[in-house]
Each structure stands twice: as structure tokens, then as C-alpha cells.
Biopython code that builds the backbone (N, CA, C, O; Angstrom):
import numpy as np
from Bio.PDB.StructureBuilder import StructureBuilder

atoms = [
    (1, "UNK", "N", (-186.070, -37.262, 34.137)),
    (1, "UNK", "CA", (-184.711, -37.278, 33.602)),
    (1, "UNK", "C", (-184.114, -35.884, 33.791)),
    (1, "UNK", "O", (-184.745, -34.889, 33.436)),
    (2, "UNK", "N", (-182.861, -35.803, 34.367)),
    (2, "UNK", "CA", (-182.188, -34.307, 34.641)),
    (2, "UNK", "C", (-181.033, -34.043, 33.561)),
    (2, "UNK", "O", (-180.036, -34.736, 33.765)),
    (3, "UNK", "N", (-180.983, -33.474, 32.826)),
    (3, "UNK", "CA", (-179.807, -33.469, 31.958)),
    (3, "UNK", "C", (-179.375, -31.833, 32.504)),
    (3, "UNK", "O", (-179.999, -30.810, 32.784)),
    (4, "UNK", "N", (-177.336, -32.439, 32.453)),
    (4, "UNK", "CA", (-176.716, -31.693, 33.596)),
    (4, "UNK", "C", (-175.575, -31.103, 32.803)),
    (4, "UNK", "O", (-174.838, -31.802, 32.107)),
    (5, "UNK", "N", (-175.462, -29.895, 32.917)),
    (5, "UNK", "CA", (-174.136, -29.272, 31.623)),
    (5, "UNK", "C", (-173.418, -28.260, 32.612)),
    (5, "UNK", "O", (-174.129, -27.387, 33.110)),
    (6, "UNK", "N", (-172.073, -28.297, 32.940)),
    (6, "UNK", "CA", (-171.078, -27.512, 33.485)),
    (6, "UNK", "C", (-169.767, -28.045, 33.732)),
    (6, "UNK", "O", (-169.385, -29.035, 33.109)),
    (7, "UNK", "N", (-168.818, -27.297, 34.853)),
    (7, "UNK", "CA", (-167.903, -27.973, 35.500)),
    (7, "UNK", "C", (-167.880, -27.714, 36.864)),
    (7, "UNK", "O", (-168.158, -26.599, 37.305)),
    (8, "UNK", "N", (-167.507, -28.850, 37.713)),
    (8, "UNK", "CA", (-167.522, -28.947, 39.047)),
    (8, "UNK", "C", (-165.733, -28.849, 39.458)),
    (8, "UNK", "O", (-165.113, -29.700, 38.820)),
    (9, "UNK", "N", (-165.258, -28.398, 39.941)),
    (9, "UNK", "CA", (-163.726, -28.251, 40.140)),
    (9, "UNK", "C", (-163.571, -29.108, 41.498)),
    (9, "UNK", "O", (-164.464, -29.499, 42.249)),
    (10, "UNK", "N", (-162.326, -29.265, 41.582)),
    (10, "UNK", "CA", (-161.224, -29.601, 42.947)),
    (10, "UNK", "C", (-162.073, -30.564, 43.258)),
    (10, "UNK", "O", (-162.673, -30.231, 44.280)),
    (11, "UNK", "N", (-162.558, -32.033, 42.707)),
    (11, "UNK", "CA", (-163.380, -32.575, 43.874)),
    (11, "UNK", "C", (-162.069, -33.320, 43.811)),
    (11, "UNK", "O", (-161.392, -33.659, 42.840)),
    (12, "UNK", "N", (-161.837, -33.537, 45.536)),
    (12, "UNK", "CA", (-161.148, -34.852, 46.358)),
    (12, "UNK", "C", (-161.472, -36.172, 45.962)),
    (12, "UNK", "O", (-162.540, -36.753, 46.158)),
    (13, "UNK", "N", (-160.375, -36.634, 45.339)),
    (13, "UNK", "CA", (-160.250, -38.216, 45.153)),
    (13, "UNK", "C", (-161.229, -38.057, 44.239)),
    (13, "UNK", "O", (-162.058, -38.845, 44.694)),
    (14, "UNK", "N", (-161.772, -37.548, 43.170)),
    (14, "UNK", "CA", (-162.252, -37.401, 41.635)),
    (14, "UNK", "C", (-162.140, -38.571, 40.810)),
    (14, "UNK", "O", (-162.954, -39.328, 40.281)),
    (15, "UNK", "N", (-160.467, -38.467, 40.876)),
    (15, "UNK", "CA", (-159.648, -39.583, 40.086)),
    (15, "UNK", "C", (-160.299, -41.154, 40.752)),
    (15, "UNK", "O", (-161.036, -41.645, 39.898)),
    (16, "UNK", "N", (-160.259, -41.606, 41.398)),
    (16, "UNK", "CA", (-160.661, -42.414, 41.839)),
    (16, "UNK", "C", (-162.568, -42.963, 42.181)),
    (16, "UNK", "O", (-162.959, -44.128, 42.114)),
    (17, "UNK", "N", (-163.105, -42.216, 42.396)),
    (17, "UNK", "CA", (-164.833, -42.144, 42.808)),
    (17, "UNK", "C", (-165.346, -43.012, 41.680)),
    (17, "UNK", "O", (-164.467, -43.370, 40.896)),
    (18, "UNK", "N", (-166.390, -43.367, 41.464)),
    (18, "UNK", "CA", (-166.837, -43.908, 40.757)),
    (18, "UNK", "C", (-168.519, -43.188, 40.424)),
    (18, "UNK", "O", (-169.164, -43.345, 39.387)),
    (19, "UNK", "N", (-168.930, -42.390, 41.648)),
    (19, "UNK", "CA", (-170.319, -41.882, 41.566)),
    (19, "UNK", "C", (-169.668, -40.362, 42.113)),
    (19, "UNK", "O", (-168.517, -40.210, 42.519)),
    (20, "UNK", "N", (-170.642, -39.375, 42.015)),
    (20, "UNK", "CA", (-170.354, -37.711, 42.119)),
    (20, "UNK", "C", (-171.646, -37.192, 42.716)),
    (20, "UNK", "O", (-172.589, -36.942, 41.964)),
    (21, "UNK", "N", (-171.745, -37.016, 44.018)),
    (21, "UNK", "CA", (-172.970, -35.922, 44.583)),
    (21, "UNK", "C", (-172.583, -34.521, 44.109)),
    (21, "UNK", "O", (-171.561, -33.882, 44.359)),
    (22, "UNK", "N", (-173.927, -34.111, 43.163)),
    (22, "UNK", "CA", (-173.649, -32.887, 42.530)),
    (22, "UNK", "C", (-174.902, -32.049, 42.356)),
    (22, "UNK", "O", (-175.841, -32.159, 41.569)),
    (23, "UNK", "N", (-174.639, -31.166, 43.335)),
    (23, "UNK", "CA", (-175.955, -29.944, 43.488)),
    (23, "UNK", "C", (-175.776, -29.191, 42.182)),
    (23, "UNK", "O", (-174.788, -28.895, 41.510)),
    (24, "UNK", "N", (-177.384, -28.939, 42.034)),
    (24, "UNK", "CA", (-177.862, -28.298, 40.745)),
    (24, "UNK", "C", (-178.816, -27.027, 40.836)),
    (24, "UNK", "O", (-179.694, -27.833, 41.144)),
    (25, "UNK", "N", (-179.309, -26.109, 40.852)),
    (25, "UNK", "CA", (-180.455, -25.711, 40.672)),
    (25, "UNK", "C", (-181.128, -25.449, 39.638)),
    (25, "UNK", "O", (-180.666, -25.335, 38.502)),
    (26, "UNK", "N", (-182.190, -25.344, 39.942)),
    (26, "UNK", "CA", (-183.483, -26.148, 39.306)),
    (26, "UNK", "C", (-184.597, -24.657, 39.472)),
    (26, "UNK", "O", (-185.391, -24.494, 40.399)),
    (27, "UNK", "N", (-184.404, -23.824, 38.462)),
    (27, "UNK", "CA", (-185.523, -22.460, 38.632)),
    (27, "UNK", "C", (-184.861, -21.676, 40.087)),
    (27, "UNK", "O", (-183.898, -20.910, 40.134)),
    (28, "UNK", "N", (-185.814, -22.200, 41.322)),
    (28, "UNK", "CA", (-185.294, -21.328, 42.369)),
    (28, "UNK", "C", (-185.019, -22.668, 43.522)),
    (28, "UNK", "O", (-185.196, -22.534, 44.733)),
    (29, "UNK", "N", (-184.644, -23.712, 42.990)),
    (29, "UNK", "CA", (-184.095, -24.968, 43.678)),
    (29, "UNK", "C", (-183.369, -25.241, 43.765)),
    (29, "UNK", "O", (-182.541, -24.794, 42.972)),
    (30, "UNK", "N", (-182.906, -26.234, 44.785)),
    (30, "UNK", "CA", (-181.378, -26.872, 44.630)),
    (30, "UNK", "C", (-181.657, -28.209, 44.660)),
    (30, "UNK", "O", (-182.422, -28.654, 45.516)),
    (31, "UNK", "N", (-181.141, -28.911, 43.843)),
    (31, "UNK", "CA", (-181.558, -30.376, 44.152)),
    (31, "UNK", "C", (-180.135, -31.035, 43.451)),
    (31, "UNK", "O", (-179.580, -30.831, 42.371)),
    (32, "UNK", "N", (-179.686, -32.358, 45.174)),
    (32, "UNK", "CA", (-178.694, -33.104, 44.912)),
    (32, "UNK", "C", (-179.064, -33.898, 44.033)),
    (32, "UNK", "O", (-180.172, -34.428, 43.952)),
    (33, "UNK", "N", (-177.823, -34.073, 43.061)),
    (33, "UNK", "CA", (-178.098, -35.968, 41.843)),
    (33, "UNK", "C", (-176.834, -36.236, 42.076)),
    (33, "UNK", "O", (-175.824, -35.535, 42.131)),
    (34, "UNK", "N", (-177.124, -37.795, 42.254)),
    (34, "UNK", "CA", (-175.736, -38.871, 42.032)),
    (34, "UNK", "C", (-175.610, -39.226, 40.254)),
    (34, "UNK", "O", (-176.292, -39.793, 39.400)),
    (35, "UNK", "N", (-174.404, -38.565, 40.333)),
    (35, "UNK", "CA", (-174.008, -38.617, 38.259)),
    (35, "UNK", "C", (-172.659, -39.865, 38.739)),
    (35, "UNK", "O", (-171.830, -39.760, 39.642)),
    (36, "UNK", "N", (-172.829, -40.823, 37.899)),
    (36, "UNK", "CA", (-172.046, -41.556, 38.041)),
    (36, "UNK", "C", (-170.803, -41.353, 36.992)),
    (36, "UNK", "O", (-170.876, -40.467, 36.141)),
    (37, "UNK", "N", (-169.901, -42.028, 37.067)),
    (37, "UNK", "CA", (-168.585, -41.680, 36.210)),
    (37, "UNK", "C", (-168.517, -41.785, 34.605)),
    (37, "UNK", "O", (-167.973, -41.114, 33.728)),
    (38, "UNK", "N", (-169.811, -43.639, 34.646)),
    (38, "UNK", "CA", (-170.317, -44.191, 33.213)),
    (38, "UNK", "C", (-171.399, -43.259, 32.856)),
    (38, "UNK", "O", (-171.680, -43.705, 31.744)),
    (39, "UNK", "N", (-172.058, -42.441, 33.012)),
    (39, "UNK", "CA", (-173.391, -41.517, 32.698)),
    (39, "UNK", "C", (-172.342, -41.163, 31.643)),
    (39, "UNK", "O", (-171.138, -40.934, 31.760)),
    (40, "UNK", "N", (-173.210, -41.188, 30.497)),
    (40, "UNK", "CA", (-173.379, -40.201, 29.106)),
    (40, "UNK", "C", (-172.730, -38.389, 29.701)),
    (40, "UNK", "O", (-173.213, -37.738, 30.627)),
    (41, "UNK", "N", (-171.754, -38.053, 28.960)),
    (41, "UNK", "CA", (-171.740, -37.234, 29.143)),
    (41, "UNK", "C", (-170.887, -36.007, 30.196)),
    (41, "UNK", "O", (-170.764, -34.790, 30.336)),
    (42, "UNK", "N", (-170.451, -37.273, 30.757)),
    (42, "UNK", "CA", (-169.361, -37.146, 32.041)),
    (42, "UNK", "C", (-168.104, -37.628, 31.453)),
    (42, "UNK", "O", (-167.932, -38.676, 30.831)),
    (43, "UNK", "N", (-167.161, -36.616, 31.770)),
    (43, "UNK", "CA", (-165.858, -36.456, 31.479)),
    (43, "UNK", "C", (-165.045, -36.521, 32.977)),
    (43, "UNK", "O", (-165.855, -36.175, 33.837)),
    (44, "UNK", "N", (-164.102, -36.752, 33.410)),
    (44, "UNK", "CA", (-163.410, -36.863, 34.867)),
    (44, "UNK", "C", (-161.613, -36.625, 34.420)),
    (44, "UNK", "O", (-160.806, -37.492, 34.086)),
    (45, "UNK", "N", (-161.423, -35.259, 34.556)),
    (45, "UNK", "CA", (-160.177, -34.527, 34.081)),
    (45, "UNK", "C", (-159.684, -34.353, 35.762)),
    (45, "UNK", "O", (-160.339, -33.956, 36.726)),
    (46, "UNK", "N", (-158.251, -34.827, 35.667)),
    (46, "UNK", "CA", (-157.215, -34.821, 36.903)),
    (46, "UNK", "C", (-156.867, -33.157, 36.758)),
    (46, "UNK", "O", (-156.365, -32.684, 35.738)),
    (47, "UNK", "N", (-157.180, -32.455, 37.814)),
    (47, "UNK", "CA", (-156.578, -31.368, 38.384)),
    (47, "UNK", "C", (-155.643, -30.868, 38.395)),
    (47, "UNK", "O", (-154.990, -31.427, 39.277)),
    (48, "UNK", "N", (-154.818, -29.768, 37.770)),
    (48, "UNK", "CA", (-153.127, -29.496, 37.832)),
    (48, "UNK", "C", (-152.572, -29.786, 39.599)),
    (48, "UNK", "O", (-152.822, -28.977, 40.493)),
    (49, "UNK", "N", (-151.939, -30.852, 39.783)),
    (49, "UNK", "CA", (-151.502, -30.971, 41.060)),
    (49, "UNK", "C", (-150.861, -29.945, 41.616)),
    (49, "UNK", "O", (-150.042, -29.278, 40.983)),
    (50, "UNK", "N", (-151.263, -29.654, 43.221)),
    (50, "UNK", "CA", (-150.501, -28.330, 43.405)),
    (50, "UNK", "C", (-149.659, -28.951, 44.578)),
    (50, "UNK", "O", (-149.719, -30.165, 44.770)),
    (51, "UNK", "N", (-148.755, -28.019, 45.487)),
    (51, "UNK", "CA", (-148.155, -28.554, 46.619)),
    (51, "UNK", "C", (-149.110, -28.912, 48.239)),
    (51, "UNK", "O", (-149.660, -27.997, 48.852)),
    (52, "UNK", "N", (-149.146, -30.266, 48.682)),
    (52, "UNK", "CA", (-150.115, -30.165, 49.127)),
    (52, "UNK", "C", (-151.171, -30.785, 49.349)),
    (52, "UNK", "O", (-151.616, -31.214, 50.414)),
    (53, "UNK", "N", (-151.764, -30.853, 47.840)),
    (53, "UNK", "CA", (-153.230, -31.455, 47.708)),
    (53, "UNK", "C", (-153.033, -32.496, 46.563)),
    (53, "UNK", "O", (-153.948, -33.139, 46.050)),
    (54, "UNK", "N", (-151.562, -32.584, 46.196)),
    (54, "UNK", "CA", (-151.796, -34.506, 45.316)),
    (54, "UNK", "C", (-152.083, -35.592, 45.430)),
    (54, "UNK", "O", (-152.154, -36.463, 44.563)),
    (55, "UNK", "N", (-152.368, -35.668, 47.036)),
    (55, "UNK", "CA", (-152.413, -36.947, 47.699)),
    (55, "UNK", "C", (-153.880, -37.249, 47.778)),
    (55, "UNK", "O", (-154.115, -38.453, 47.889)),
    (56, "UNK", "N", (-154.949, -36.443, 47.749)),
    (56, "UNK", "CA", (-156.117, -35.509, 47.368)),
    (56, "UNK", "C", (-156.628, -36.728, 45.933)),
    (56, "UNK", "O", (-157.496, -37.598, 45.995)),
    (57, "UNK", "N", (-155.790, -36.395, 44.821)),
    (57, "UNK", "CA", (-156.551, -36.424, 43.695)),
    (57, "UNK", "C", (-157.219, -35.534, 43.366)),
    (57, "UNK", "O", (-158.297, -35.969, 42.961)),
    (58, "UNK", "N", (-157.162, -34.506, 43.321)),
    (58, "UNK", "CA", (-157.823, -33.453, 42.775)),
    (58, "UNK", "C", (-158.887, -33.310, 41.245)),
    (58, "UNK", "O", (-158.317, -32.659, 40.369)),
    (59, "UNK", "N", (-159.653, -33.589, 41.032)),
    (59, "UNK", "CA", (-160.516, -33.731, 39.717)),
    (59, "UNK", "C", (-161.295, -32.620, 39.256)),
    (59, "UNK", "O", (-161.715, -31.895, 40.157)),
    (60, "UNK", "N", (-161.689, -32.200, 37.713)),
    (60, "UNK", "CA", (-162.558, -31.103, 36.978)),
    (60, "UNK", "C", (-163.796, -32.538, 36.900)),
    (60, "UNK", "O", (-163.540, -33.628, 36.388)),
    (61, "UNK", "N", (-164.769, -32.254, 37.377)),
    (61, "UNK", "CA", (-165.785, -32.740, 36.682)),
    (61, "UNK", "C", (-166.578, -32.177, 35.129)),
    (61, "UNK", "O", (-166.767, -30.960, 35.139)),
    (62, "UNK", "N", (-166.947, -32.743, 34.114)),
    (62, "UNK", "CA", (-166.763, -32.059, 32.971)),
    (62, "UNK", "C", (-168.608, -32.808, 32.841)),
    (62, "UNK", "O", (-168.893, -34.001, 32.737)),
    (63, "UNK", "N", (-169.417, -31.809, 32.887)),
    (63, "UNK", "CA", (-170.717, -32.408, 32.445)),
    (63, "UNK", "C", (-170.948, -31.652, 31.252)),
    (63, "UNK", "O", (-170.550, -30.530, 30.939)),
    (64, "UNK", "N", (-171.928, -32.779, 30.426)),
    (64, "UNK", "CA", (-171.957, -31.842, 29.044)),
    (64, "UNK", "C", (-173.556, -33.094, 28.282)),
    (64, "UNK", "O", (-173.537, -34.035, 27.489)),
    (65, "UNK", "N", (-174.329, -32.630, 28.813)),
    (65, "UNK", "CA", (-175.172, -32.800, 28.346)),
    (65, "UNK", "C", (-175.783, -34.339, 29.183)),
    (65, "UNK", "O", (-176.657, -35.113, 28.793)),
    (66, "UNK", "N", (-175.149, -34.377, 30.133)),
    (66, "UNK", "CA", (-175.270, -35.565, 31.280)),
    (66, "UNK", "C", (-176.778, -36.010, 31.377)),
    (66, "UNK", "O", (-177.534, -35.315, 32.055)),
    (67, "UNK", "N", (-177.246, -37.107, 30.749)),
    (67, "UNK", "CA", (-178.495, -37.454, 31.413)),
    (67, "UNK", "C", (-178.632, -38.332, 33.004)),
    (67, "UNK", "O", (-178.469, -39.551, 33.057)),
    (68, "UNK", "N", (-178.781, -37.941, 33.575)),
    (68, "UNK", "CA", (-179.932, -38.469, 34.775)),
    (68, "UNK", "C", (-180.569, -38.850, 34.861)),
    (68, "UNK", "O", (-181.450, -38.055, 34.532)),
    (69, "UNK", "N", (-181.266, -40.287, 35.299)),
    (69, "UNK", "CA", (-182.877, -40.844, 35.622)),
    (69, "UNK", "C", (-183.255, -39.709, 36.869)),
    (69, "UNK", "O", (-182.432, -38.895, 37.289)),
    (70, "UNK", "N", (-184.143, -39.782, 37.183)),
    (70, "UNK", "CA", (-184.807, -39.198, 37.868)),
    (70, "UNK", "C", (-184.305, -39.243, 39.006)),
    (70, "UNK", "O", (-183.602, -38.460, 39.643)),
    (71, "UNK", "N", (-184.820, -40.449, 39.252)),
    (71, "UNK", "CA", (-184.700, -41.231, 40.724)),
    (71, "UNK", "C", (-183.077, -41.510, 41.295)),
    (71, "UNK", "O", (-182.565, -42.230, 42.152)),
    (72, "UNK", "N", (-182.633, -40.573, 40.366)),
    (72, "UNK", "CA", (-181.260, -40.492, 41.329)),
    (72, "UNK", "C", (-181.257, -38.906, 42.361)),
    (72, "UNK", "O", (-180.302, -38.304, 42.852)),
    (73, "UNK", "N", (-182.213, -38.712, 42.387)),
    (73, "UNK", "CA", (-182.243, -37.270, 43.178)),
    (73, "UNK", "C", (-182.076, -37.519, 44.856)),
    (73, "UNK", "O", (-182.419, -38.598, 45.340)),
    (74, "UNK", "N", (-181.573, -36.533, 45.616)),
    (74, "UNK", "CA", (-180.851, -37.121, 47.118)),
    (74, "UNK", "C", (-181.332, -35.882, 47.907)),
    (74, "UNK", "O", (-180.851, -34.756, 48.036)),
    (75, "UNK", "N", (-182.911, -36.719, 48.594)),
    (75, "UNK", "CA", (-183.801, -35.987, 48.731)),
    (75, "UNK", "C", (-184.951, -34.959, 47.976)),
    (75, "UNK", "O", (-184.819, -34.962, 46.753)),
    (76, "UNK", "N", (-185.836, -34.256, 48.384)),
    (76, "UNK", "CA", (-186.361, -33.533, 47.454)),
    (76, "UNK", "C", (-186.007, -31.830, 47.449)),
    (76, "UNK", "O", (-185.773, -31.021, 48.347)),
    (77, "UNK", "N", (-186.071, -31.767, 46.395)),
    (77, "UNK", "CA", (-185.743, -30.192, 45.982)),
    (77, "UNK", "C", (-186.185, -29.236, 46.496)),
    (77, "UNK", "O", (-187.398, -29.028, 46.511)),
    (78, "UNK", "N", (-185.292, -28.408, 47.052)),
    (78, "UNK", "CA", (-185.488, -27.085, 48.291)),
    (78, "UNK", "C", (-185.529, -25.956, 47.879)),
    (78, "UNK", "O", (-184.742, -25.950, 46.933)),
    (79, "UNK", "N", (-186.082, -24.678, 48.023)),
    (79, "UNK", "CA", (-185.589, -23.647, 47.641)),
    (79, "UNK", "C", (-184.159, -23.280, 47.858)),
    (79, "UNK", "O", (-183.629, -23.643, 48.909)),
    (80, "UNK", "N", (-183.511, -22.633, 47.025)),
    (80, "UNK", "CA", (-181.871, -21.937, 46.928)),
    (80, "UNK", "C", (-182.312, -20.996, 47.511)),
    (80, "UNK", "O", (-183.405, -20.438, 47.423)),
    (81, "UNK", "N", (-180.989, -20.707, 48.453)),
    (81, "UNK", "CA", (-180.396, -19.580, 49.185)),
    (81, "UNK", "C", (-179.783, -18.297, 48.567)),
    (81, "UNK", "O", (-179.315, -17.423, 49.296)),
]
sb = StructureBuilder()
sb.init_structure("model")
sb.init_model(0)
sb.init_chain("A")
sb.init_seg("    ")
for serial, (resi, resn, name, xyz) in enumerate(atoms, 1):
    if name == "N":
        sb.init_residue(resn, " ", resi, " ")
    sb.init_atom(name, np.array(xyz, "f"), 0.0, 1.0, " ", f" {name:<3s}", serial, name[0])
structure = sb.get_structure()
């Protein structure tokens, strides 16, 4: 289980997605999880539209204590750069 706490900014079409590929690290790792929109803990805040990028959807991803099964991990965990 990965439990996931931050914010992810500007993702494209936010407003709309239903699932979120969202790199994490993990000690000295990086490891992708698919956080879906219904996960505990996930908030999906529309972006101040700017000139430009409304057509976009612009979204804050809002994690806050997000649990994860495991087995949503996308691939295995690499060392960070």
C-alpha cells in the first residue's frame, strides 16, 4: 500500500481524466502509481485559466493522505536522478 501526500500542478485535461500517472520517490527511488480520481484522498482543483492553455483543462492535483494498493505501481522502482 503507497500512501501519497502533495500537489501535482498544470496537469492537461485534469478536469476531465479519471486515473493520474504520478511519480513519487521512494528513499532514493522513483516509482510511477496510477491514483485514480475515486482514491481516498484525492482532491482534483481546476487551474486559474490562463491565455492559451483553457482548452488544456488545466488541474492542481491535491493528494493528502492518498492510499494506493500496491499493485498499481507502473513498472518497478528505479533509482532517482
Amino acid at each position: 500500500m503507497w500512501r501519497l501526500d502533495g500537489v501535482k500542478r498544470w496537469l492537461s485535461f485534469g478536469q476531465v481524466a479519471h486515473c493520474f500517472l504520478v511519480f513519487a520517490k521512494h528513499g532514493d527511488r522513483s516509482v510511477g502509481i496510477l491514483v485514480r480520481r475515486d482514491d481516498p484522498g484525492v482532491t482534483v482543483v481546476p487551474s486559474r485559466p490562463t491565455s492559451g492553455f483553457r482548452s488544456a483543462m488545466p488541474t492542481d492535483l491535491h493528494l493528502d493522505g492518498c492510499r494506493v494498493p500496491a499493485d498499481r505501481t507502473a513498472g518497478a522502482a528505479r533509482p532517482a536522478r
